[in-house]
N, CA, C and O atoms as a DFTB+ gen file, in Angstrom:
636 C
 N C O
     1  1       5.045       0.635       2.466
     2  2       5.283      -0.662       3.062
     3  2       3.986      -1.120       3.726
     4  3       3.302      -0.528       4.562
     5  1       3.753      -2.693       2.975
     6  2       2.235      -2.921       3.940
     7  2       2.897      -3.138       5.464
     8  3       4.081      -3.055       5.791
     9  1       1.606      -3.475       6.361
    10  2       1.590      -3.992       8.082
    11  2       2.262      -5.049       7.908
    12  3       3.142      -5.191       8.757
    13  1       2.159      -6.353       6.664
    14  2       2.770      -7.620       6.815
    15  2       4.598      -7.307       6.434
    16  3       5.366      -8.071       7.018
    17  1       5.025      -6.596       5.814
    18  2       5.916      -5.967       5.476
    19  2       6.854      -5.722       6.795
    20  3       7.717      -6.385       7.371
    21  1       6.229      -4.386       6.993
    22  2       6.812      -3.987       8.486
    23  2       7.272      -5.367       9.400
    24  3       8.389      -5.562       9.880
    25  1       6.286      -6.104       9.477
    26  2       5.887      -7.050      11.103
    27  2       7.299      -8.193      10.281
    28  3       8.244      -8.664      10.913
    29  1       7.092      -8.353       9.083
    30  2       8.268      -9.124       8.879
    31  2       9.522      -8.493       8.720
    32  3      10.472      -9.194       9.070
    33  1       9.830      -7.212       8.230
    34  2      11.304      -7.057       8.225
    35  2      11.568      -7.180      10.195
    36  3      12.378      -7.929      10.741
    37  1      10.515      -6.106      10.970
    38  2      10.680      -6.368      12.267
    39  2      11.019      -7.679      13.347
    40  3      11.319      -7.813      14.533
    41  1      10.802      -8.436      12.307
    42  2      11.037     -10.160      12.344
    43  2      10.301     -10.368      13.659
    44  3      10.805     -10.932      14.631
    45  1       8.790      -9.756      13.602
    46  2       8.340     -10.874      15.026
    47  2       6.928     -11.653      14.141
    48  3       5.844     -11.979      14.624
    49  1       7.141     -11.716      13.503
    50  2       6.293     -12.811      12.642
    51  2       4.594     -12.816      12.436
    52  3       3.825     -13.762      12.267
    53  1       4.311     -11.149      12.536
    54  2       3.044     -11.079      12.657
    55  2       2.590      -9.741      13.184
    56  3       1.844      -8.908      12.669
    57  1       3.244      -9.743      14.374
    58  2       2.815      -8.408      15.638
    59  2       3.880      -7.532      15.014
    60  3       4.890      -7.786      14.359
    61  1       3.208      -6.207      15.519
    62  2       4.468      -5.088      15.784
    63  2       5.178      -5.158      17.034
    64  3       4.603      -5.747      17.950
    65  1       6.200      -4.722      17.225
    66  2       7.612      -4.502      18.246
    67  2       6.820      -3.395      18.739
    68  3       6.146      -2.589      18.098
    69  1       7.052      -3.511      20.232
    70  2       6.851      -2.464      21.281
    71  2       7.645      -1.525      21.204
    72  3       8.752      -1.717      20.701
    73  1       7.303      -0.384      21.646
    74  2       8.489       0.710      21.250
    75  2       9.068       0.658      22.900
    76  3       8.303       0.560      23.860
    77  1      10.299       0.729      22.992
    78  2      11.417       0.364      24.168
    79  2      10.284       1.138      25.046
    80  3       9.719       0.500      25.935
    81  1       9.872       2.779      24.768
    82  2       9.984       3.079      26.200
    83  2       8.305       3.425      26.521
    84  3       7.935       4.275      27.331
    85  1       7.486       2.647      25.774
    86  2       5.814       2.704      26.093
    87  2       5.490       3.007      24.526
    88  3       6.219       3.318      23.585
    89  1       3.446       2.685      24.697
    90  2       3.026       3.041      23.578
    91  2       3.228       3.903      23.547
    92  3       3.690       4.496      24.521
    93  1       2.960       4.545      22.230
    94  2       2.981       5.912      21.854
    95  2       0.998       6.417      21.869
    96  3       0.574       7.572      21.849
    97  1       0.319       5.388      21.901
    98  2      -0.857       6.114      21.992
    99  2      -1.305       6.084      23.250
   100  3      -2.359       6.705      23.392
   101  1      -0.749       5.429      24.507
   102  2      -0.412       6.054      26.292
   103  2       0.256       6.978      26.251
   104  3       0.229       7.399      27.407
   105  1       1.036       7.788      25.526
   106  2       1.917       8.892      25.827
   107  2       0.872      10.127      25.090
   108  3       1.010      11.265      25.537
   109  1       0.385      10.023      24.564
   110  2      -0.537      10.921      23.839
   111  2      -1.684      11.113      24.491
   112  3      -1.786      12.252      24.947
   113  1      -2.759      10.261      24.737
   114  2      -3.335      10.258      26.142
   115  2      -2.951      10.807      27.448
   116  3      -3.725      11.374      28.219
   117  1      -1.434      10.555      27.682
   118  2      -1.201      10.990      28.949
   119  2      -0.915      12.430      28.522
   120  3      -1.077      13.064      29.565
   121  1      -0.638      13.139      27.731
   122  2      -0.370      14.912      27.319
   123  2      -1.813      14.890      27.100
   124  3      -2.288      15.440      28.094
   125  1      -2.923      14.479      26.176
   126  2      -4.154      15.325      26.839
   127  2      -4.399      15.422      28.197
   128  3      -4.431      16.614      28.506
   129  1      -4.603      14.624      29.238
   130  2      -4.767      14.824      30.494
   131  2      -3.986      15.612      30.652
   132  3      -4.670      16.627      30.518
   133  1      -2.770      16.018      30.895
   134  2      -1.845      16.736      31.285
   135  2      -2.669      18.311      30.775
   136  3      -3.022      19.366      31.302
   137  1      -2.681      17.813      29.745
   138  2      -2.973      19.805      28.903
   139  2      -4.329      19.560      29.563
   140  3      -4.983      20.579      29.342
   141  1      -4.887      18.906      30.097
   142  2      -6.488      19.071      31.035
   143  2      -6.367      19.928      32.134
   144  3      -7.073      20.934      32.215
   145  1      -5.617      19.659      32.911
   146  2      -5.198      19.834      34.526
   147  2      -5.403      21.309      34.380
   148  3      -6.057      21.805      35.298
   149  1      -5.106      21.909      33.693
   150  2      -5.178      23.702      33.445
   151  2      -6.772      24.254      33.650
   152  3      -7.106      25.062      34.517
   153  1      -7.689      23.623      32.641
   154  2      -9.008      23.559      32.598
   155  2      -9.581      23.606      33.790
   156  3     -10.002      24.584      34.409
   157  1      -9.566      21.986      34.193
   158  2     -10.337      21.207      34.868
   159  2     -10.789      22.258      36.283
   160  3     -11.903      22.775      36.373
   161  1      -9.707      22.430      37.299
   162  2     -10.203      22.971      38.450
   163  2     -10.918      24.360      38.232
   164  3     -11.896      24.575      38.948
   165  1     -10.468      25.513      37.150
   166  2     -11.530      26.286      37.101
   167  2     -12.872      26.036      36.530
   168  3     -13.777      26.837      36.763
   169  1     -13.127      24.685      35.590
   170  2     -14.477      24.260      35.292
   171  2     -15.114      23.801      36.469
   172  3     -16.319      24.045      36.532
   173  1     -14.529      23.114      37.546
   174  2     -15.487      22.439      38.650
   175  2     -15.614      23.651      39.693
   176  3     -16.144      23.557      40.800
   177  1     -14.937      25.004      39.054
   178  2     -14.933      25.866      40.346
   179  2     -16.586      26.955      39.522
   180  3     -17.506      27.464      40.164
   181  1     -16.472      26.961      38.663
   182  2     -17.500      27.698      37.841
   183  2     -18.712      26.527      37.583
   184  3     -19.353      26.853      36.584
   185  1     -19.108      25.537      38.053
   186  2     -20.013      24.669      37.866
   187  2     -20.384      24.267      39.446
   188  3     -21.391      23.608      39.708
   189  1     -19.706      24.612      40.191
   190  2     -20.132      25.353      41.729
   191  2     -20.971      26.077      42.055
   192  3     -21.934      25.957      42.812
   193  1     -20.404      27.248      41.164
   194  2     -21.017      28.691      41.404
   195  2     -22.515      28.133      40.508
   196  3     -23.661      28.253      40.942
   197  1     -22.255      27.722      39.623
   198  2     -24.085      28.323      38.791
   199  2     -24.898      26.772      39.321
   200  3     -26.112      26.701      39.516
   201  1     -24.012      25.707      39.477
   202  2     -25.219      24.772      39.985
   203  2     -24.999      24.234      41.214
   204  3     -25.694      23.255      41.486
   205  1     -23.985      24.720      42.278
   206  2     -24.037      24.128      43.100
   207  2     -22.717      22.988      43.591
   208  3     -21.669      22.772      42.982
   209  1     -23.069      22.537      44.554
   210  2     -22.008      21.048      45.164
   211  2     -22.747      20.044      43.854
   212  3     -21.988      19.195      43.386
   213  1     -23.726      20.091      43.449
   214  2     -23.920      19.057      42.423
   215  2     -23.686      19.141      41.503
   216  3     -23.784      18.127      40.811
   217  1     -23.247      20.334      40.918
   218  2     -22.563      20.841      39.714
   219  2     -21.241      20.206      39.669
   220  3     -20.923      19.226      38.997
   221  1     -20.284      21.107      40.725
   222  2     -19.209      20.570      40.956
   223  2     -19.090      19.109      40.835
   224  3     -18.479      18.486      39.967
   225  1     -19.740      18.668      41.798
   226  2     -19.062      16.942      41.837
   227  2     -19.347      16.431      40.356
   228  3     -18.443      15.755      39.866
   229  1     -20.509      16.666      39.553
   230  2     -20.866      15.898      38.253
   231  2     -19.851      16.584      37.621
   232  3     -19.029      15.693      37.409
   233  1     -19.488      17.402      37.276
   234  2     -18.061      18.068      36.436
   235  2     -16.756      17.347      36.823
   236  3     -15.742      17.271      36.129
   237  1     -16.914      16.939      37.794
   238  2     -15.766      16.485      38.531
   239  2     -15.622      14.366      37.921
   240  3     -14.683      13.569      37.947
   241  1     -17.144      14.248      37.446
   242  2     -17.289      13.133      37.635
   243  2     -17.262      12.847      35.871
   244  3     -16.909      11.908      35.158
   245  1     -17.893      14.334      35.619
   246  2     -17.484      13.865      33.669
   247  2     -16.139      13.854      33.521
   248  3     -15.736      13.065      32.666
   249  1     -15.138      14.633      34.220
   250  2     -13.898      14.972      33.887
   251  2     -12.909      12.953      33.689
   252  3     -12.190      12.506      32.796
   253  1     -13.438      12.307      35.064
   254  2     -12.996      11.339      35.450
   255  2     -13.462      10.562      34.375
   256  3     -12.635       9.848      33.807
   257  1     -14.993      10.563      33.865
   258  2     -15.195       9.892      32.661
   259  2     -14.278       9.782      31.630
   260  3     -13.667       8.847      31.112
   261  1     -14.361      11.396      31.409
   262  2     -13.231      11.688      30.129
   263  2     -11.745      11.133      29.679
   264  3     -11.283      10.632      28.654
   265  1     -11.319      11.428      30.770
   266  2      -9.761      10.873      31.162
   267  2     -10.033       8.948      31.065
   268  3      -9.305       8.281      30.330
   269  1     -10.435       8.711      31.368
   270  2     -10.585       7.214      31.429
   271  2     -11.114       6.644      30.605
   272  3     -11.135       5.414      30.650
   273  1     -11.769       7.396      29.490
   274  2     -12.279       6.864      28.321
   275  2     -10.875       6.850      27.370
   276  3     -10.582       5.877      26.677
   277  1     -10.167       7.911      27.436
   278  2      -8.779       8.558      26.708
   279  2      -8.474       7.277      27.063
   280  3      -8.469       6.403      26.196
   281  1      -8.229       7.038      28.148
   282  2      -7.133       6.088      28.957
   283  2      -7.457       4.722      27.988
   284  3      -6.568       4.118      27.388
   285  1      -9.017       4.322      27.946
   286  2      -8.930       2.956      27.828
   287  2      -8.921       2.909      26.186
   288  3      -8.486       1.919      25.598
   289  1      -9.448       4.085      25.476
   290  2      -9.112       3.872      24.033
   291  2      -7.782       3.849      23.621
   292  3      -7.553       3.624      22.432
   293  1      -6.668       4.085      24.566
   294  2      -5.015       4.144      24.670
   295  2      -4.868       2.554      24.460
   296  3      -4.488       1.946      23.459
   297  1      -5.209       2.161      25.477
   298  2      -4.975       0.688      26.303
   299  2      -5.564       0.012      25.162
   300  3      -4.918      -1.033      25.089
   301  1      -6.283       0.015      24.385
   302  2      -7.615      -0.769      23.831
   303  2      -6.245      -1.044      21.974
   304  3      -5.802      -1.983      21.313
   305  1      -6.165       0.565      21.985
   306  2      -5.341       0.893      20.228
   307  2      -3.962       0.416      20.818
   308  3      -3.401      -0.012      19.809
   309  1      -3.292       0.282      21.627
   310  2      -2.029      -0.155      22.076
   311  2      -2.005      -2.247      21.908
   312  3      -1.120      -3.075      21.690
   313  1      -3.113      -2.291      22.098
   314  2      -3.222      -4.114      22.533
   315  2      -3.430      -4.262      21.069
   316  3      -2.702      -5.071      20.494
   317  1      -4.465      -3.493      20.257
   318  2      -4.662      -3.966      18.732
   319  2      -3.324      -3.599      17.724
   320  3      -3.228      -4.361      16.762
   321  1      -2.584      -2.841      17.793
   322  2      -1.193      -2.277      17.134
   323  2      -0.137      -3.557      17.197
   324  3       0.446      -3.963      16.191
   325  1       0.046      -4.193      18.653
   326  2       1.065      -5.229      19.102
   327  2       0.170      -6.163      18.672
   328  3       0.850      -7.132      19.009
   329  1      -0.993      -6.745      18.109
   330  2      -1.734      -8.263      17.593
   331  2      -1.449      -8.255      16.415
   332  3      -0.519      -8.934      15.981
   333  1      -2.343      -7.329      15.511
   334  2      -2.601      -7.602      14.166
   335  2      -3.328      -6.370      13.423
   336  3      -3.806      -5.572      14.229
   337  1      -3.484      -6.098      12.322
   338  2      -4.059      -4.574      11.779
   339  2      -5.500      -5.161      11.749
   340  3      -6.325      -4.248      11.711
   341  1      -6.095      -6.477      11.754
   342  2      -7.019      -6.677      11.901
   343  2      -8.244      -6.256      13.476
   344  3      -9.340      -5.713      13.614
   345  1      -6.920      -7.085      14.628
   346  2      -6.902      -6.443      15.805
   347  2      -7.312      -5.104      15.971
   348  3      -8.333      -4.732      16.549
   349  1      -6.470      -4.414      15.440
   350  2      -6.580      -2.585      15.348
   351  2      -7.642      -2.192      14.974
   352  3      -8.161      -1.203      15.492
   353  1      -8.202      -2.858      14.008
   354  2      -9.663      -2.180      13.387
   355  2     -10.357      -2.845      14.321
   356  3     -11.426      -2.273      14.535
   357  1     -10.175      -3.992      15.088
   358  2     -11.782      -4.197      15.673
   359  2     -12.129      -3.634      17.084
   360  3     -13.181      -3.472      17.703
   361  1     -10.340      -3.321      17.428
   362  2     -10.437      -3.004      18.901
   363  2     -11.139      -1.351      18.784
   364  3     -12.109      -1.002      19.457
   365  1     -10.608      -0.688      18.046
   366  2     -10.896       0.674      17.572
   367  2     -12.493       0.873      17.266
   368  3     -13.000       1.920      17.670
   369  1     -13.146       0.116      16.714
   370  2     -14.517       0.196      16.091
   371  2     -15.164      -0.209      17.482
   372  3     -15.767       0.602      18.185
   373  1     -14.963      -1.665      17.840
   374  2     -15.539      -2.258      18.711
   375  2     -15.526      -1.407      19.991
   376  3     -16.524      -1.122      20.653
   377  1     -14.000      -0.964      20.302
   378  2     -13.638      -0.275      21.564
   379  2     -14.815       1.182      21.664
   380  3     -15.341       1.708      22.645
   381  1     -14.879       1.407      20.596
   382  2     -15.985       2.407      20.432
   383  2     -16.918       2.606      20.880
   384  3     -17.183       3.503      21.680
   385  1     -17.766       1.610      20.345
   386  2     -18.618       1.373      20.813
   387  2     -18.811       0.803      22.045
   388  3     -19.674       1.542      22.517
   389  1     -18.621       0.144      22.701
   390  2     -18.147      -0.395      24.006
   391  2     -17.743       0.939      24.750
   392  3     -18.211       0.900      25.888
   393  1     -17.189       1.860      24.567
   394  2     -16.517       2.818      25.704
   395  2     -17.643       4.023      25.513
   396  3     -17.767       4.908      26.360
   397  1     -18.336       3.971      24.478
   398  2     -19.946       5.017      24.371
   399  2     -20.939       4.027      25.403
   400  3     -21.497       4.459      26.411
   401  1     -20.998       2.987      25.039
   402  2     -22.435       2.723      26.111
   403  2     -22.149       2.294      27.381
   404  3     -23.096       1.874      28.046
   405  1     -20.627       2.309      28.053
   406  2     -20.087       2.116      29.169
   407  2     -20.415       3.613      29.669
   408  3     -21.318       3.801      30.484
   409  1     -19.593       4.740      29.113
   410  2     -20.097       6.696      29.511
   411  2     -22.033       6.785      29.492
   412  3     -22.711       7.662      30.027
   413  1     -22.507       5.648      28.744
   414  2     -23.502       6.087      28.999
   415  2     -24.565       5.562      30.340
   416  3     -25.333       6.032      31.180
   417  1     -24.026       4.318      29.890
   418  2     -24.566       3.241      31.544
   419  2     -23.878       4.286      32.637
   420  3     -24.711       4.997      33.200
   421  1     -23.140       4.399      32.847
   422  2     -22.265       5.006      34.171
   423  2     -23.173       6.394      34.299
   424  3     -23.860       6.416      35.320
   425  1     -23.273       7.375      33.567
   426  2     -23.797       8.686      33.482
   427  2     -25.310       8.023      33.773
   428  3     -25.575       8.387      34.919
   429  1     -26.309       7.300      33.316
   430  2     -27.657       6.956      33.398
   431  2     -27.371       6.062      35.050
   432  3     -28.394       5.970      35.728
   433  1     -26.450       5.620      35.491
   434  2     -26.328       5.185      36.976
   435  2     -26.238       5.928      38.174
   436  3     -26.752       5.709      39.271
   437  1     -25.462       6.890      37.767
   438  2     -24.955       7.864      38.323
   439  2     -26.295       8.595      38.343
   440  3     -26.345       9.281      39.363
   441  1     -27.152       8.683      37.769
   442  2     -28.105      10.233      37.437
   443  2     -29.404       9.579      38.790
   444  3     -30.304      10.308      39.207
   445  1     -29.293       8.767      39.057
   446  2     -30.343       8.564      40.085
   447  2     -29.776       9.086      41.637
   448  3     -30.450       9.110      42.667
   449  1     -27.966       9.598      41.446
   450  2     -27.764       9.709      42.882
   451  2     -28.395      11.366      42.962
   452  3     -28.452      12.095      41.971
   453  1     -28.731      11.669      43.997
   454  2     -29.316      12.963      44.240
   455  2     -28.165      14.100      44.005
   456  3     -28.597      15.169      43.573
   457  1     -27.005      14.028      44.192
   458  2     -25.680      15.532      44.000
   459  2     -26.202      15.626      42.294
   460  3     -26.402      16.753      41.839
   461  1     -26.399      14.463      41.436
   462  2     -26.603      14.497      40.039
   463  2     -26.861      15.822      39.371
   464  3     -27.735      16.514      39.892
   465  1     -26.179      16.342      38.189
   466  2     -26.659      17.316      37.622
   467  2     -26.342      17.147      36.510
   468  3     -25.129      17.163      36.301
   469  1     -27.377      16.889      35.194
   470  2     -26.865      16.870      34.070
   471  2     -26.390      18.053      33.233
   472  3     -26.007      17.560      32.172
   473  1     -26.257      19.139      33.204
   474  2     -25.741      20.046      32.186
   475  2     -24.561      20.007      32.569
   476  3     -23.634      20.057      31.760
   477  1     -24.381      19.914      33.831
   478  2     -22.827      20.090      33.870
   479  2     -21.816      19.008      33.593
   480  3     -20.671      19.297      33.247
   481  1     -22.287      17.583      33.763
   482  2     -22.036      16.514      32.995
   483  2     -21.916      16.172      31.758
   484  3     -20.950      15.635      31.217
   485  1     -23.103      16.551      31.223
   486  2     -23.275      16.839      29.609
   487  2     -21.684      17.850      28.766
   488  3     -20.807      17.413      28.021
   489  1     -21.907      19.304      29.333
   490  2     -20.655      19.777      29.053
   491  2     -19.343      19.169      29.126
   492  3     -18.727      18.873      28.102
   493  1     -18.976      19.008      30.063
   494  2     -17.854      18.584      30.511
   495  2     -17.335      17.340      29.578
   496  3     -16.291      17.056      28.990
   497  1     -18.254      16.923      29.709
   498  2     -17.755      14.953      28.717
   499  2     -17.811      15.745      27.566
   500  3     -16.628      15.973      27.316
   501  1     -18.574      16.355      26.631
   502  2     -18.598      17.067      25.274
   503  2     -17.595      17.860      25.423
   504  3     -16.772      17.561      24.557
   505  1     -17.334      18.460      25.871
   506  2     -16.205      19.730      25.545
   507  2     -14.871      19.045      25.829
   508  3     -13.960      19.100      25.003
   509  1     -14.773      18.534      26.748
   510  2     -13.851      18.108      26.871
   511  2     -13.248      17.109      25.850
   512  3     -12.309      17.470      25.140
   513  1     -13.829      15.711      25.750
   514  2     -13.783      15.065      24.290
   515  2     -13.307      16.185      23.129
   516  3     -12.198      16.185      22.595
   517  1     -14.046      16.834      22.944
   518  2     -14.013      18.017      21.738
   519  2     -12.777      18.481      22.207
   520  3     -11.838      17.695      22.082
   521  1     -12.563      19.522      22.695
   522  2     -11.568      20.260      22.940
   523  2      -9.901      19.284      23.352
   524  3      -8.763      19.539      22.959
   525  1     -10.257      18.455      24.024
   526  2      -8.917      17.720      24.076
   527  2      -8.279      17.217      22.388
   528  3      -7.219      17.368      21.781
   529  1      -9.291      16.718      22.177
   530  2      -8.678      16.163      20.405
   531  2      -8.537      16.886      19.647
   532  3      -7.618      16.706      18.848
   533  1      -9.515      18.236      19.516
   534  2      -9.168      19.282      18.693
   535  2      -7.533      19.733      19.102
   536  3      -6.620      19.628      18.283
   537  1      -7.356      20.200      20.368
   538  2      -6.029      20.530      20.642
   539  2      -4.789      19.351      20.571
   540  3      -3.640      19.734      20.350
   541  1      -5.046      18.078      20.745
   542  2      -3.800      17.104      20.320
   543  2      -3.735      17.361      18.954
   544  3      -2.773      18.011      18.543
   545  1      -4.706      16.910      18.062
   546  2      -4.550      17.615      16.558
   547  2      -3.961      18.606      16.241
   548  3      -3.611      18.718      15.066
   549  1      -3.727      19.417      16.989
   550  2      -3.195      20.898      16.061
   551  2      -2.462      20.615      16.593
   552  3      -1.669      20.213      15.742
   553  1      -1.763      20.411      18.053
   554  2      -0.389      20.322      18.376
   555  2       0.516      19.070      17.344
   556  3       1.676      19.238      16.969
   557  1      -0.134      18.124      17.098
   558  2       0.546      16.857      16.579
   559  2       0.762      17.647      14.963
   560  3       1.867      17.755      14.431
   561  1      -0.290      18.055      14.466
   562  2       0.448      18.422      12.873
   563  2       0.651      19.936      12.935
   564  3       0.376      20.602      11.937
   565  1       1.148      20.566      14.124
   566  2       2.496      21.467      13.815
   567  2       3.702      21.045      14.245
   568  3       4.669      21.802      14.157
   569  1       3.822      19.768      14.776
   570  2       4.976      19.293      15.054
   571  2       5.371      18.410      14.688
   572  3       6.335      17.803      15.156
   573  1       4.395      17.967      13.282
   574  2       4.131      16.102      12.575
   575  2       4.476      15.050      13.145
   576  3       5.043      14.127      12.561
   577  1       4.197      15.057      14.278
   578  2       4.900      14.119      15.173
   579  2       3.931      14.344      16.970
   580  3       3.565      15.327      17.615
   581  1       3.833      12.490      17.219
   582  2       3.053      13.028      18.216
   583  2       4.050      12.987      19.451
   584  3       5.159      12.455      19.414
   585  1       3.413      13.721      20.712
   586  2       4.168      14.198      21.966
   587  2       5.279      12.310      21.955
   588  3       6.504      12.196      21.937
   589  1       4.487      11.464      21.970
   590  2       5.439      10.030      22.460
   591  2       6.301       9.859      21.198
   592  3       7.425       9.361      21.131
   593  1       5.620      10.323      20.306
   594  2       6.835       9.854      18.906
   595  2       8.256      10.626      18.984
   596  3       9.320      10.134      18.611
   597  1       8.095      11.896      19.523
   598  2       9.024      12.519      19.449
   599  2      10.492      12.318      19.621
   600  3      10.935      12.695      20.706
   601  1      11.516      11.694      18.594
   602  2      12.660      11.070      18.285
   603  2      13.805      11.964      18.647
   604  3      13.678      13.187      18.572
   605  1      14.763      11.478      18.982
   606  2      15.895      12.663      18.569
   607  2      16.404      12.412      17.365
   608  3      16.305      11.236      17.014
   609  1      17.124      13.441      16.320
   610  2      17.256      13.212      14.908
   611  2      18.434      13.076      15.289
   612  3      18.751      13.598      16.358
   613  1      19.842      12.009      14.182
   614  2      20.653      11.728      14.489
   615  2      21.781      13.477      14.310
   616  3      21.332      14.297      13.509
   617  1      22.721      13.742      14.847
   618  2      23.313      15.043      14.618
   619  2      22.659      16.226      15.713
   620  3      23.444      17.141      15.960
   621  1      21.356      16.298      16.367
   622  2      20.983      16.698      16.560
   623  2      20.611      16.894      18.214
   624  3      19.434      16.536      18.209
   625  1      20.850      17.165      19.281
   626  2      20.607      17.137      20.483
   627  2      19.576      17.454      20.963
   628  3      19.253      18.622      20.749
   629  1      18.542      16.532      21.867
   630  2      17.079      16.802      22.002
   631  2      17.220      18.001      23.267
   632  3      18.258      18.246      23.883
   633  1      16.037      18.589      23.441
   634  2      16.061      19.756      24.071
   635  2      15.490      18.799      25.894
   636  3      15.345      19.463      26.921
């Protein structure tokens, strides 16, 4: 079924229908952060120890990057899904780019305050990026289904 397909049997004449109870790519976002919270305080507690209060806080400050980049590529693929598939591709491409040289202005702003420490910044935004998507990926296709999609099947009682 094409997008024009869908948007018309859905009868809103263009857009997709909101799903009743949120996007589904805010609910997916919000389980990486969630599966973060485990990480996070022993990374800013081990980026203490080898670099310091400036370790810490910049770990502390990629972490906030991270999460809020998730956040706004949520916000960004949620607004293009409800417009148009055209929408979707530009917010996605565009949002891209736009949310790389925003992490990078902010990190190159940030690097003049004196706590500043780049390796531990550097890591943190990389691994984290990395490691959060690597792990939604494997969780989403062993369960073909992502954490917000997750339906109850009719006959079947959700846990």
């Amino acid at each position: 079924m094409t997008p024009a397909e869908f948007a018309e049997r859905a009868g809103t004449g263009g857009t997709y229908p909101a799903s009743d109870d949120g996007s589904p790519e805010r609910d997916i976002a919000f389980d990486m952060a969630r599966r973060s919270l485990w990480v996070f305080p022993a990374w800013v507690v081990v980026s203490g120890f080898i670099w310091g209060m400036g370790g810490a806080l910049s770990s502390a400050l990629g972490y906030a990057l991270v999460i809020g980049n998730l956040a706004a590529a949520a916000a960004l693929m949620a607004w293009g899904a409800r417009t148009s598939p055209v929408a979707l591709m530009g917010a996605t491409l565009g949002g891209f780019i736009v949310r790389l040289a925003a992490l990078a202005g902010i990190v190159l702003a940030v690097s003049q305050l004196g706590f500043f420490e780049p390796i531990p910044i550097a890591i943190t935004i990389v691994a984290s990026h990395l490691g959060l998507l690597a792990w939604e990926i494997r969780y989403v296709s062993l369960r073909l289904v992502a954490p917000g999609l997750d339906r109850q099947r009719p006959g079947k009682e959700q846990k």
